[in-house]
PyMOL Python script that loads the backbone (N, CA, C, O; Angstrom):
from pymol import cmd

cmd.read_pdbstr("""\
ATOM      1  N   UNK A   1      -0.368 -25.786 -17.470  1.00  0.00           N
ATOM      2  CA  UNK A   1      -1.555 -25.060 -17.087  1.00  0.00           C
ATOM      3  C   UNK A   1      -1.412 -23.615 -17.558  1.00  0.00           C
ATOM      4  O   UNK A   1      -0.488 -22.876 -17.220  1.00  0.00           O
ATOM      5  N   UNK A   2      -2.433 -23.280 -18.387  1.00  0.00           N
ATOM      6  CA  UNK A   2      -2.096 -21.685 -18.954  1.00  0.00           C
ATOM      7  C   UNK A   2      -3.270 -21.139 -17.768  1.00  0.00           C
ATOM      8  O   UNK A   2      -4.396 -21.578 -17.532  1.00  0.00           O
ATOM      9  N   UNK A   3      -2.436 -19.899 -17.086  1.00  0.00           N
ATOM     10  CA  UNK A   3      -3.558 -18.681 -16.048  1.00  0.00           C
ATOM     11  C   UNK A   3      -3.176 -17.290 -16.838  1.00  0.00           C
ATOM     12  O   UNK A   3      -2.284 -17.408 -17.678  1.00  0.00           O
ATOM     13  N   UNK A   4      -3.652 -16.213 -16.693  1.00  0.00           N
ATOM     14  CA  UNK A   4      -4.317 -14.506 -17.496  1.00  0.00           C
ATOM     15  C   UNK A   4      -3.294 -14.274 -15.861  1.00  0.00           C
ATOM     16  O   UNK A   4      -3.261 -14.978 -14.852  1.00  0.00           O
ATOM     17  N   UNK A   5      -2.648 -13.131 -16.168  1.00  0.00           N
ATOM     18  CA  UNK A   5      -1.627 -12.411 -15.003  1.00  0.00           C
ATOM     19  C   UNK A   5      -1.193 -11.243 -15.712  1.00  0.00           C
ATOM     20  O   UNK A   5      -0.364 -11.085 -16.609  1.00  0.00           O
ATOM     21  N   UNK A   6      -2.209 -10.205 -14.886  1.00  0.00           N
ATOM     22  CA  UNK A   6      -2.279  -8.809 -14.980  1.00  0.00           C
ATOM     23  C   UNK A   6      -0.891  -8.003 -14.589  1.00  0.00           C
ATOM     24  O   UNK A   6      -0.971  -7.595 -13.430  1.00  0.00           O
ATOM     25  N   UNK A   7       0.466  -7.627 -15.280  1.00  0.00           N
ATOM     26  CA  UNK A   7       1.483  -7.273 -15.220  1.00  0.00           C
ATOM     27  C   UNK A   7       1.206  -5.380 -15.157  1.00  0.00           C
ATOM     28  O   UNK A   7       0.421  -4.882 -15.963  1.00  0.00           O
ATOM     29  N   UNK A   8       1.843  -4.615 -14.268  1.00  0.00           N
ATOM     30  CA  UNK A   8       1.686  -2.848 -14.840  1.00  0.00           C
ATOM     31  C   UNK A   8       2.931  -3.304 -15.881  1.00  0.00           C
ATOM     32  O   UNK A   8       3.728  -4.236 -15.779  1.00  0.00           O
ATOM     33  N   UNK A   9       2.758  -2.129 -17.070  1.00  0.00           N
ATOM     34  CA  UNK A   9       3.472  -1.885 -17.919  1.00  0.00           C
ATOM     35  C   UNK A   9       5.241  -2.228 -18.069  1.00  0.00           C
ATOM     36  O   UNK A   9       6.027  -2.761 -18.852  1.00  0.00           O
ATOM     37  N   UNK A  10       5.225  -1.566 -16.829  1.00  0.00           N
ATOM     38  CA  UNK A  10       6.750  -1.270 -16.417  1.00  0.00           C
ATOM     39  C   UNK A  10       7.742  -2.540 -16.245  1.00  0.00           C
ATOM     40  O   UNK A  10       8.779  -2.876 -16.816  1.00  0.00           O
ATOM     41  N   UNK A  11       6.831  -3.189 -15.031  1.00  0.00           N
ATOM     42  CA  UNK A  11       7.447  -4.513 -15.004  1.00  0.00           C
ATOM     43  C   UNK A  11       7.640  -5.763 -16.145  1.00  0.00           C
ATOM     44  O   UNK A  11       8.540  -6.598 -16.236  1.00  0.00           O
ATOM     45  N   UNK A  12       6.290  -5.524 -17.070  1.00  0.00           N
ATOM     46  CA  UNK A  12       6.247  -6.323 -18.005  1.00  0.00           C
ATOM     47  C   UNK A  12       7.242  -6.102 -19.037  1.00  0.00           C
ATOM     48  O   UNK A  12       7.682  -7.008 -19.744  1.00  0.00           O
ATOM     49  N   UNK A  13       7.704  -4.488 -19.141  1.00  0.00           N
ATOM     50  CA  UNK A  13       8.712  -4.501 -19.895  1.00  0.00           C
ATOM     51  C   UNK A  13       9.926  -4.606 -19.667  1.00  0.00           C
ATOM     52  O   UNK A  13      10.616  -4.642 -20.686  1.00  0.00           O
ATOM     53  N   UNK A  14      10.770  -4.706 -18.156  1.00  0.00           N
ATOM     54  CA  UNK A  14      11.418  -5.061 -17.516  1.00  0.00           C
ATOM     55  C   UNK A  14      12.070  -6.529 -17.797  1.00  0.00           C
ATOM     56  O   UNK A  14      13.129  -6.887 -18.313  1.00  0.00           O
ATOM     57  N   UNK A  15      10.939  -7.231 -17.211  1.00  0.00           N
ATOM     58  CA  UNK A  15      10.910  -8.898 -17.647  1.00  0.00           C
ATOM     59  C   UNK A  15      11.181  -8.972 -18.790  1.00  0.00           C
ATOM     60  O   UNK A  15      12.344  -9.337 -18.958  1.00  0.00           O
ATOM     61  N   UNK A  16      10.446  -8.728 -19.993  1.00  0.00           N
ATOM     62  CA  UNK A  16      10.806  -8.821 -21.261  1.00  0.00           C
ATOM     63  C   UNK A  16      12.099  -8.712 -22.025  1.00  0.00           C
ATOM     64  O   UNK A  16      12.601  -9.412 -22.904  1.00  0.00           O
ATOM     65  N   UNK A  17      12.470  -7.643 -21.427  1.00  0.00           N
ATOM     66  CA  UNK A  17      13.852  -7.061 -21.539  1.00  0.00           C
ATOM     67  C   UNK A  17      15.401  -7.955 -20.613  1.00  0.00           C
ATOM     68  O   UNK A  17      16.540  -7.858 -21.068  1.00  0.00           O
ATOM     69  N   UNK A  18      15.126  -8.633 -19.518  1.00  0.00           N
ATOM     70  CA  UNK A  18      15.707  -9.544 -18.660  1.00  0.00           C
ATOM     71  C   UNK A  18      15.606 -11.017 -19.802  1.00  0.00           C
ATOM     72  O   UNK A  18      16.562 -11.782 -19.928  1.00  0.00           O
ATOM     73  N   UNK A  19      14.667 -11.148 -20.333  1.00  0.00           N
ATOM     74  CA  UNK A  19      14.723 -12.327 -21.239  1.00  0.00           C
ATOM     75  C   UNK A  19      15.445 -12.289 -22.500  1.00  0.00           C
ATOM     76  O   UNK A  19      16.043 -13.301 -22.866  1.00  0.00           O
ATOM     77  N   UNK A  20      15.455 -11.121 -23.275  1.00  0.00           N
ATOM     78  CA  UNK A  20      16.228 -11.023 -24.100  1.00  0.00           C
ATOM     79  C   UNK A  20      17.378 -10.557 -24.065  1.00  0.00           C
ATOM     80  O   UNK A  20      17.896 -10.235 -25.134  1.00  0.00           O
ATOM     81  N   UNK A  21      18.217 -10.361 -22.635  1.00  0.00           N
ATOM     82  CA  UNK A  21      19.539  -9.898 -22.273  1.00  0.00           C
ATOM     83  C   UNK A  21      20.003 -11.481 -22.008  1.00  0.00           C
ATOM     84  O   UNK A  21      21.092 -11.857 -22.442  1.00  0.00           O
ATOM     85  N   UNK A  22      19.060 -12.460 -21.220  1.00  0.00           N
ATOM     86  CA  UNK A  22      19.437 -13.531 -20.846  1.00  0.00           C
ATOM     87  C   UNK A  22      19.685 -13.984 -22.195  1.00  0.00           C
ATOM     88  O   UNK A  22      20.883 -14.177 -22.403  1.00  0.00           O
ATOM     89  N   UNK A  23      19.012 -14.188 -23.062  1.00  0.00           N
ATOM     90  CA  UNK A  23      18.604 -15.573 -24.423  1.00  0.00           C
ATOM     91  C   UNK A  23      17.615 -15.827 -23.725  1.00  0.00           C
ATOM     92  O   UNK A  23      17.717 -14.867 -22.961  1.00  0.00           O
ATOM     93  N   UNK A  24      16.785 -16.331 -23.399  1.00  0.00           N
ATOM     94  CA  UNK A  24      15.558 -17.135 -22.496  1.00  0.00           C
ATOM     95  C   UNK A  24      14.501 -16.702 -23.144  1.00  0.00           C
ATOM     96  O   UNK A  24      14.277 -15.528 -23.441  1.00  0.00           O
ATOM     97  N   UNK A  25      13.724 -17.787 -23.414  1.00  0.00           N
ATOM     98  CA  UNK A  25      11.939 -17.308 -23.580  1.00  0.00           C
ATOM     99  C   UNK A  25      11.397 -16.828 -21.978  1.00  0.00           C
ATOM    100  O   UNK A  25      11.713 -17.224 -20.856  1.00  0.00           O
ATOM    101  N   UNK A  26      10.407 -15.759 -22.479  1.00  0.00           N
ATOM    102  CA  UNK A  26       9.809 -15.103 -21.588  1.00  0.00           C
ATOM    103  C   UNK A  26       9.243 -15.823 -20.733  1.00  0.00           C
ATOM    104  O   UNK A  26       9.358 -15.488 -19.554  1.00  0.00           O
ATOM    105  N   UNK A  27       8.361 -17.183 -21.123  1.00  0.00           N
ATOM    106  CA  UNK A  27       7.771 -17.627 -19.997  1.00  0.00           C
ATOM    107  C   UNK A  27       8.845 -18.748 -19.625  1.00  0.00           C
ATOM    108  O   UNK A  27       8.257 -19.687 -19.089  1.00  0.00           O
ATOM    109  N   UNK A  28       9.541 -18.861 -19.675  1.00  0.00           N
ATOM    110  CA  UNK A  28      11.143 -19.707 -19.075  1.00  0.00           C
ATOM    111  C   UNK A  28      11.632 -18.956 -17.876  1.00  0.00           C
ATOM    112  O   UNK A  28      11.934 -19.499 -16.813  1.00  0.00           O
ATOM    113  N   UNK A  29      11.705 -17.309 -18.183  1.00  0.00           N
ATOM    114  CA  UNK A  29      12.370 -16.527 -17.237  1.00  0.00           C
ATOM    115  C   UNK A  29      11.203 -16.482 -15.889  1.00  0.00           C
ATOM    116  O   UNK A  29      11.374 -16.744 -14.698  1.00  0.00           O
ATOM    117  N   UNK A  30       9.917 -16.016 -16.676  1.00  0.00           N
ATOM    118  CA  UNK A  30       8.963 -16.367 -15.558  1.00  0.00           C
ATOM    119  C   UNK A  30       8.660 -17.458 -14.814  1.00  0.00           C
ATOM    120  O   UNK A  30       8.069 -17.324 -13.743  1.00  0.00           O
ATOM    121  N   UNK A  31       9.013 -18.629 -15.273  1.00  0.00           N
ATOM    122  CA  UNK A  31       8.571 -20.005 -13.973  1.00  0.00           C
ATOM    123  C   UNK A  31       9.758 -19.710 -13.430  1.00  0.00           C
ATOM    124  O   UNK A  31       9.767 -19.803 -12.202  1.00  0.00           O
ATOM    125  N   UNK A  32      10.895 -19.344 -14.001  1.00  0.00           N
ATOM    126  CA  UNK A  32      12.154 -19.713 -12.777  1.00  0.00           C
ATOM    127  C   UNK A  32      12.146 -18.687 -11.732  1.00  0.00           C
ATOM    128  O   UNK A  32      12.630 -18.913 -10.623  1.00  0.00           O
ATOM    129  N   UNK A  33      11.584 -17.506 -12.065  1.00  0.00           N
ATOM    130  CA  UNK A  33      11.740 -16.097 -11.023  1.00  0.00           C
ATOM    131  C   UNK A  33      11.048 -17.033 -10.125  1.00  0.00           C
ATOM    132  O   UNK A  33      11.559 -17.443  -9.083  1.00  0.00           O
ATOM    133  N   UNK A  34       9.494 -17.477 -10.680  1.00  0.00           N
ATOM    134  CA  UNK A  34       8.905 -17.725  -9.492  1.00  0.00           C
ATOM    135  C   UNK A  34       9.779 -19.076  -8.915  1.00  0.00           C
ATOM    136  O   UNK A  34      10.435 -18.714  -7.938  1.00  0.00           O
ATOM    137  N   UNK A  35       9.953 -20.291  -9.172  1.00  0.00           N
ATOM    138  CA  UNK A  35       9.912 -20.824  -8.511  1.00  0.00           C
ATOM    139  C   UNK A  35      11.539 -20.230  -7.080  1.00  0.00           C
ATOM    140  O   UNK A  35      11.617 -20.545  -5.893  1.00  0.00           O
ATOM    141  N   UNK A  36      12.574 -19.305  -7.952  1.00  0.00           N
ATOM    142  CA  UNK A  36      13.441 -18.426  -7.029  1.00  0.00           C
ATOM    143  C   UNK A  36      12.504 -18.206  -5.677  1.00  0.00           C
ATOM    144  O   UNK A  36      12.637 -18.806  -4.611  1.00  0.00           O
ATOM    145  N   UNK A  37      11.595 -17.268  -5.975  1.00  0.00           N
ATOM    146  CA  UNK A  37      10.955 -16.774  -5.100  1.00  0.00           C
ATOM    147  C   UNK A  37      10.124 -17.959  -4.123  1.00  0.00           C
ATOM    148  O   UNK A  37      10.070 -17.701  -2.920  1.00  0.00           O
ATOM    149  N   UNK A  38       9.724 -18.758  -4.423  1.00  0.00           N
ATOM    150  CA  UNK A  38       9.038 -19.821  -3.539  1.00  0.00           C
ATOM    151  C   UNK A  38      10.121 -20.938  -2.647  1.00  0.00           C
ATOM    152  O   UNK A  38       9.963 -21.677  -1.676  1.00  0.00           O
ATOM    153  N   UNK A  39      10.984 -20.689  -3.327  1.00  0.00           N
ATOM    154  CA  UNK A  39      12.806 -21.304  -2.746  1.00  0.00           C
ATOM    155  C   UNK A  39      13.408 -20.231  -2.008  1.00  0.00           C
ATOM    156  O   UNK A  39      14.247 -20.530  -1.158  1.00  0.00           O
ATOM    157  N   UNK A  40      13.081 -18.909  -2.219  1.00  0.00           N
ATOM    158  CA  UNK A  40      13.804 -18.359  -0.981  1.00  0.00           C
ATOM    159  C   UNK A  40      13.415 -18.118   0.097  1.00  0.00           C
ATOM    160  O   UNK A  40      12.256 -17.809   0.375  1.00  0.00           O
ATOM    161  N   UNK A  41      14.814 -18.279   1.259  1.00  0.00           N
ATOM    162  CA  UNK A  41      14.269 -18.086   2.531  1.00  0.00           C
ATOM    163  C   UNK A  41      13.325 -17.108   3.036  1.00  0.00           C
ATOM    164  O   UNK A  41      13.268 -15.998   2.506  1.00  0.00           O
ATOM    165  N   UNK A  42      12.416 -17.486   4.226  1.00  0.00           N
ATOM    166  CA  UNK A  42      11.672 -16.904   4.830  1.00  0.00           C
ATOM    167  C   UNK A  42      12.047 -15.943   5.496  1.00  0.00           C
ATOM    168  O   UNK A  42      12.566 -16.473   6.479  1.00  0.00           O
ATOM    169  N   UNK A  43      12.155 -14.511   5.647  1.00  0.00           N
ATOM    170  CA  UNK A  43      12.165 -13.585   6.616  1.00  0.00           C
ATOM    171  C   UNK A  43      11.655 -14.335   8.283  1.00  0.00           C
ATOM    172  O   UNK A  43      10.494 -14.554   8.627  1.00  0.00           O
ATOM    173  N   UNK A  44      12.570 -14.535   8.877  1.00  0.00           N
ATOM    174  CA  UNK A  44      12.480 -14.760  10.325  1.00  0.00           C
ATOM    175  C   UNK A  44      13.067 -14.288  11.862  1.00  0.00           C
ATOM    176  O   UNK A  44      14.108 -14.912  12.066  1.00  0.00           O
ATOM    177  N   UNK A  45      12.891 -13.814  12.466  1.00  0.00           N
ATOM    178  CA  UNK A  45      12.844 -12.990  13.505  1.00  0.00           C
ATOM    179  C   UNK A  45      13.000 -12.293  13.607  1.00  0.00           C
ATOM    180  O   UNK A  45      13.662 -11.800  14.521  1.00  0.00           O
ATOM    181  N   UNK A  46      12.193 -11.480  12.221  1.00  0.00           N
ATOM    182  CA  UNK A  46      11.813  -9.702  11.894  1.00  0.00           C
ATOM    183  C   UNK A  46      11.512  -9.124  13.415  1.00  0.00           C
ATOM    184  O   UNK A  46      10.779  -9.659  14.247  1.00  0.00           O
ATOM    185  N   UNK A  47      12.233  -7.942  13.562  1.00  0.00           N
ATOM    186  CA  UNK A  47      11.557  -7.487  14.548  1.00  0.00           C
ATOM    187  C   UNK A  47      10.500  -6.592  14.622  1.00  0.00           C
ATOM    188  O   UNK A  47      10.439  -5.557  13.959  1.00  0.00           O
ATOM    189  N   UNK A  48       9.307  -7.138  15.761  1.00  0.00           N
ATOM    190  CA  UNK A  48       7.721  -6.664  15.346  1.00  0.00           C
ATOM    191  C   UNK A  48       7.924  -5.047  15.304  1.00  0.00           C
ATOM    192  O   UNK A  48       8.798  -4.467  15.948  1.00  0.00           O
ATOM    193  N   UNK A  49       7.006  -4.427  14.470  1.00  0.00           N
ATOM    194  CA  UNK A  49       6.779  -2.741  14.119  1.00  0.00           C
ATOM    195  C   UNK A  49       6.600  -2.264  15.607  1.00  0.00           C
ATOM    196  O   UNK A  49       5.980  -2.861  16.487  1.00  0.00           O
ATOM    197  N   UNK A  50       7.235  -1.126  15.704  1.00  0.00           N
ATOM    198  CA  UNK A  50       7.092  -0.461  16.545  1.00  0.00           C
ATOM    199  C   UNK A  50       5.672   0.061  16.840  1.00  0.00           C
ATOM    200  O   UNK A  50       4.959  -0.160  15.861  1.00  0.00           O
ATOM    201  N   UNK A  51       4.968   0.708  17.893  1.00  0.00           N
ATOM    202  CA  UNK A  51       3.765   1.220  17.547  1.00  0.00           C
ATOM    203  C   UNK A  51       3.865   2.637  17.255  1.00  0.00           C
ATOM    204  O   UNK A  51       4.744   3.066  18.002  1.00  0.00           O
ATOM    205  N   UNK A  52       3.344   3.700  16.448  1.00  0.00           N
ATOM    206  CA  UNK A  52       3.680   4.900  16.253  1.00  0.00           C
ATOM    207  C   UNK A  52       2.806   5.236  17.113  1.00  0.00           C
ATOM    208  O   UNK A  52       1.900   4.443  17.373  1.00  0.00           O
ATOM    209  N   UNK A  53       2.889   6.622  17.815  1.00  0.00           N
ATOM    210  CA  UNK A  53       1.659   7.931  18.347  1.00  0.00           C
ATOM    211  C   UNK A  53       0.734   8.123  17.182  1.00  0.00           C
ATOM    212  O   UNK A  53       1.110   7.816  16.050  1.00  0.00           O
ATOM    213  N   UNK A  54      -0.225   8.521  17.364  1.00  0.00           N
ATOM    214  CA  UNK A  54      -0.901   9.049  16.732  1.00  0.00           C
ATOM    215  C   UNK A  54      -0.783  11.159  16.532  1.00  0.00           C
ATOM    216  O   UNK A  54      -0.713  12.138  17.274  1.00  0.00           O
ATOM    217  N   UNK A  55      -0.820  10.917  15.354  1.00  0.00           N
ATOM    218  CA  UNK A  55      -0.462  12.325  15.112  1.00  0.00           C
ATOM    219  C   UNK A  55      -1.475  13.464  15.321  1.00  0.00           C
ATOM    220  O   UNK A  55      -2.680  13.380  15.080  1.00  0.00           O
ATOM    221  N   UNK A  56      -0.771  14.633  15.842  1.00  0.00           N
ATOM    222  CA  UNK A  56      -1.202  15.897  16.344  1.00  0.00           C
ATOM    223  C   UNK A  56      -0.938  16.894  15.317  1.00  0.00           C
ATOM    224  O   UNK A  56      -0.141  16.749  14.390  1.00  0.00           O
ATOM    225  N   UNK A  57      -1.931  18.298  15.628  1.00  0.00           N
ATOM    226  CA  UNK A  57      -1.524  19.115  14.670  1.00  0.00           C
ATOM    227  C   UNK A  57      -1.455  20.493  15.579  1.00  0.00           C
ATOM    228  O   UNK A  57      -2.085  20.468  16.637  1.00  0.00           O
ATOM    229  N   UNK A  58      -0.874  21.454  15.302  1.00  0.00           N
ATOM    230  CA  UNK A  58      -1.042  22.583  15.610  1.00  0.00           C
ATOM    231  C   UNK A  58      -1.868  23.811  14.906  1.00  0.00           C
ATOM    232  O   UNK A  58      -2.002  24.143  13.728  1.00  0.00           O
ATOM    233  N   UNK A  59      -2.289  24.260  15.955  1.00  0.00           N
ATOM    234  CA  UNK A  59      -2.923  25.506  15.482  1.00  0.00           C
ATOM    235  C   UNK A  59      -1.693  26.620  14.995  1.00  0.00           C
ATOM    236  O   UNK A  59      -0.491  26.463  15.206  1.00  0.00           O
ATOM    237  N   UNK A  60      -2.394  27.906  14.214  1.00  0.00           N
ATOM    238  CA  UNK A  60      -1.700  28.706  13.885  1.00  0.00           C
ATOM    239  C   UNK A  60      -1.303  29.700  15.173  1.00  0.00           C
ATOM    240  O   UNK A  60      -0.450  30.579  15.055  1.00  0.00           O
ATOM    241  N   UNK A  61      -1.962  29.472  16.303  1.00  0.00           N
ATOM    242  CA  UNK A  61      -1.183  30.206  18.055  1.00  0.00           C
ATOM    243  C   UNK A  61      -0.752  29.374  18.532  1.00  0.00           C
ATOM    244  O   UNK A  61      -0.536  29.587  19.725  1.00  0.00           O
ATOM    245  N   UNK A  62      -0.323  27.873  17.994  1.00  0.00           N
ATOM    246  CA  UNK A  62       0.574  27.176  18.762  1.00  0.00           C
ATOM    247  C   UNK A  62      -0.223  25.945  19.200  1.00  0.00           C
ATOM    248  O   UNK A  62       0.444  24.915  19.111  1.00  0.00           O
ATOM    249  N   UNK A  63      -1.376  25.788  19.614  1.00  0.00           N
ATOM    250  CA  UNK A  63      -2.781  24.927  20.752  1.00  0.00           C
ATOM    251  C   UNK A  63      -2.046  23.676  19.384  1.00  0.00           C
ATOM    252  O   UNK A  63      -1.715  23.553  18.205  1.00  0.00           O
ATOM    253  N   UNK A  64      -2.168  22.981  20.765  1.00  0.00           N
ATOM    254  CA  UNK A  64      -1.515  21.207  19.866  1.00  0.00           C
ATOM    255  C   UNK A  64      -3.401  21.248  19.832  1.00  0.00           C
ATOM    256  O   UNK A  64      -4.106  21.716  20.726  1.00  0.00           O
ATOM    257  N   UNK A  65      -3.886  20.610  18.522  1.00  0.00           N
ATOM    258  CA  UNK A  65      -4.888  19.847  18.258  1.00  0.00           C
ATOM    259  C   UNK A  65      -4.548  17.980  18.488  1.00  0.00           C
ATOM    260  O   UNK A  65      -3.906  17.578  17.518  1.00  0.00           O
ATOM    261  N   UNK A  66      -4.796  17.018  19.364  1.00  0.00           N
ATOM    262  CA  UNK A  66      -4.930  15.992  19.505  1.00  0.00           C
ATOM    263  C   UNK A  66      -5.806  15.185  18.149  1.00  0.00           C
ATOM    264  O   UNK A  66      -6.660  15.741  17.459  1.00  0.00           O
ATOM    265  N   UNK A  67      -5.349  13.790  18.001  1.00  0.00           N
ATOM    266  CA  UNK A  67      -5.554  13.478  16.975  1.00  0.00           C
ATOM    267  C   UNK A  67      -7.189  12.606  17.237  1.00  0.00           C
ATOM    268  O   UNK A  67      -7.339  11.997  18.296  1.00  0.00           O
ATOM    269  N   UNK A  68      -8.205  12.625  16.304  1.00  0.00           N
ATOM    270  CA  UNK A  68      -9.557  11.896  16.805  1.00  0.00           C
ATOM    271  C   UNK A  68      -9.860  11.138  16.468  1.00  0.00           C
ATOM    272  O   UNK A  68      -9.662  11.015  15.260  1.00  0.00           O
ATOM    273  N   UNK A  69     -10.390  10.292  16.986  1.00  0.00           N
ATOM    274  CA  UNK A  69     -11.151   8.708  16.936  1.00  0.00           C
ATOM    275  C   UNK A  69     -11.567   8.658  15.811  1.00  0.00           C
ATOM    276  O   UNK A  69     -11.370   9.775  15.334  1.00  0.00           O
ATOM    277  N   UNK A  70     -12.219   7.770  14.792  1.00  0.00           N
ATOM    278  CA  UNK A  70     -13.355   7.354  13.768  1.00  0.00           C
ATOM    279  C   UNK A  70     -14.489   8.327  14.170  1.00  0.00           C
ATOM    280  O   UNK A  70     -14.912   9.367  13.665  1.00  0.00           O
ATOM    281  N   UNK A  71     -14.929   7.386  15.600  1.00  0.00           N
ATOM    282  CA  UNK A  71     -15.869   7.702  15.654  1.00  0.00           C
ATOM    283  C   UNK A  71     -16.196   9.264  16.030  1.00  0.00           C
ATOM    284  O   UNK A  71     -17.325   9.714  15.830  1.00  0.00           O
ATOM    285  N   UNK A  72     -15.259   9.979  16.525  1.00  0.00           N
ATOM    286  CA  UNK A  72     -15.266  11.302  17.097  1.00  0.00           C
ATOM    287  C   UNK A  72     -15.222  12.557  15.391  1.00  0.00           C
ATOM    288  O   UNK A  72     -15.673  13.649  15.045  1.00  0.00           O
ATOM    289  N   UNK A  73     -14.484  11.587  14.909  1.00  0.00           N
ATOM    290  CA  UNK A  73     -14.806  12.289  13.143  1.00  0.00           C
ATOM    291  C   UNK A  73     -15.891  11.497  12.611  1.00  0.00           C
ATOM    292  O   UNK A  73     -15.658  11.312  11.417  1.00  0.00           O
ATOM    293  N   UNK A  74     -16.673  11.100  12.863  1.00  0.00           N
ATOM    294  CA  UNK A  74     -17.997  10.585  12.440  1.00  0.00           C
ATOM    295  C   UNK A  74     -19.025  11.720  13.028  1.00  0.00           C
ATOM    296  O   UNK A  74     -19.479  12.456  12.152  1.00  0.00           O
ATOM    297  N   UNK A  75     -19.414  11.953  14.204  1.00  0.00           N
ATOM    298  CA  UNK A  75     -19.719  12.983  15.046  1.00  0.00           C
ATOM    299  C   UNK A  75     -19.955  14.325  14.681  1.00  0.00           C
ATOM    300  O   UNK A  75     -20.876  15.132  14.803  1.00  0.00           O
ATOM    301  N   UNK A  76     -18.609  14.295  14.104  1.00  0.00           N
ATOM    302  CA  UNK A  76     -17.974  16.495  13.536  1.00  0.00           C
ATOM    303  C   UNK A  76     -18.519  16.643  12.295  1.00  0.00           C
ATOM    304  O   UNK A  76     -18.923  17.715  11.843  1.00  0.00           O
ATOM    305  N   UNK A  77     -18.545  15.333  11.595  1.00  0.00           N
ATOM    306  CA  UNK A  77     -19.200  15.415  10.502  1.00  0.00           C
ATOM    307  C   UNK A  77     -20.412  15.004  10.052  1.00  0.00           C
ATOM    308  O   UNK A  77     -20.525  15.029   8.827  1.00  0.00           O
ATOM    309  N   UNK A  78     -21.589  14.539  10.830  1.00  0.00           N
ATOM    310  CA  UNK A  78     -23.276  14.932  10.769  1.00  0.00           C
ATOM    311  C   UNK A  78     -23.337  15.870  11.662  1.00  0.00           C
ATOM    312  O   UNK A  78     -24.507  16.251  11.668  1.00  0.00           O
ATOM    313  N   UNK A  79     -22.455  16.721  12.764  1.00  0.00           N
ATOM    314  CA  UNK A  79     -22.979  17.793  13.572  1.00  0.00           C
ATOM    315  C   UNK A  79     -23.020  18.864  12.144  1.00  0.00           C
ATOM    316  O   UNK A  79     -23.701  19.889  12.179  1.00  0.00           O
ATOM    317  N   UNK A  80     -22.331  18.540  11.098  1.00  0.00           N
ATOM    318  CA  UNK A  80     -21.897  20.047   9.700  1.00  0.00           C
ATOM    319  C   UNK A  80     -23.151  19.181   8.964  1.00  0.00           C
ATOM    320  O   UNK A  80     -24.049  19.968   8.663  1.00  0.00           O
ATOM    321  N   UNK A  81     -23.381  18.180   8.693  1.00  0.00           N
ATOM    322  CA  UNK A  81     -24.632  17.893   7.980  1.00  0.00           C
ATOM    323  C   UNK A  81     -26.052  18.322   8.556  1.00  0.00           C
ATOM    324  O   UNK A  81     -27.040  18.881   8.079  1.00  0.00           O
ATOM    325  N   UNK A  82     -25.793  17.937   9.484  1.00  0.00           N
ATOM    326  CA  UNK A  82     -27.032  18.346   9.778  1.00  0.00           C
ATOM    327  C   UNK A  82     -27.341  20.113  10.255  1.00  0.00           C
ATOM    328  O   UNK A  82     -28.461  20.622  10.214  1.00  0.00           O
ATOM    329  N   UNK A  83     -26.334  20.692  10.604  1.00  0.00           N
ATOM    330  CA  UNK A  83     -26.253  21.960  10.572  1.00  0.00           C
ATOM    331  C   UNK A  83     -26.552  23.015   8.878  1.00  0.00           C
ATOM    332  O   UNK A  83     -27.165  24.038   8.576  1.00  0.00           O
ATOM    333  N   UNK A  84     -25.633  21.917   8.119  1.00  0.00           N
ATOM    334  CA  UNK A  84     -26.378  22.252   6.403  1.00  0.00           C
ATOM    335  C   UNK A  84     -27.375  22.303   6.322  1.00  0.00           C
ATOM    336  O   UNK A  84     -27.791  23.418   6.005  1.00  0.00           O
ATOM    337  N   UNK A  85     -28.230  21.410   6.496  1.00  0.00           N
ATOM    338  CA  UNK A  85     -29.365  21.158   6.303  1.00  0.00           C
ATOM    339  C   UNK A  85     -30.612  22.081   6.750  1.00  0.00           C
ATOM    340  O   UNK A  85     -31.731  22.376   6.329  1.00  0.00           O
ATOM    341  N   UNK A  86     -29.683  22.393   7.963  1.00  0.00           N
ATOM    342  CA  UNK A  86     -30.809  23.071   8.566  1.00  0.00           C
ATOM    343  C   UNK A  86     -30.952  24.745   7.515  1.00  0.00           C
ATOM    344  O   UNK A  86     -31.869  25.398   7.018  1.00  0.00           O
ATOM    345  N   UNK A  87     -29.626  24.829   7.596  1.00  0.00           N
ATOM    346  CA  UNK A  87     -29.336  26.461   6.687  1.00  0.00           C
ATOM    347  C   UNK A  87     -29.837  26.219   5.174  1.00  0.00           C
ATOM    348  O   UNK A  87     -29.349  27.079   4.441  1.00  0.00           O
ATOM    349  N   UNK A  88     -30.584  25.398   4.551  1.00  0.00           N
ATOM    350  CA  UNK A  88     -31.085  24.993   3.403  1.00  0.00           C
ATOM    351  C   UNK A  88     -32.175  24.879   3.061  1.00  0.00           C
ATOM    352  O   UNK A  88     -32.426  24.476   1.926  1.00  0.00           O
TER     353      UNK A  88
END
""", "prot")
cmd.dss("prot")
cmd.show_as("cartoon", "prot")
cmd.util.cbc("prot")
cmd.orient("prot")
């Protein structure tokens, strides 16, 4: 089965270069990476991500600024649109 597989540069020349260090045709080296990769074990009883805080900023006198919602930066920003607008 021939499929089109969009490589960045880097890697493609990587691979290329792994095939001609091996001896191997290029698409030889490629079915075996993959089928490596579909044969190796599963990552299992990763432990789940921590949850981070959400980040704060400070003012230049120190005042912690708290970090805002979507929707609370949705808000700040048509209260400045529509404040444009009006000055226009």
């Amino acid at each position: 089965m021939r499929i089109f597989v969009e490589l960045p540069d880097l890697i493609f020349q990587e691979v290329k270069m792994r095939a001609d260090q091996q001896g191997v045709e290029l698409h030889d080296l490629l079915v075996s990476s993959i089928i490596a990769g579909m044969n190796a074990p599963r990552a299992t009883g990763a432990s789940p991500m921590m949850p981070v805080p959400l980040p704060y900023f400070r003012q230049p006198n120190g005042t912690v600024v708290p970090a805002r919602s979507n929707a609370e930066l949705h808000a700040i920003l048509e209260e400045g649109d529509i404040a444009d607008h009006r000055q226009a």
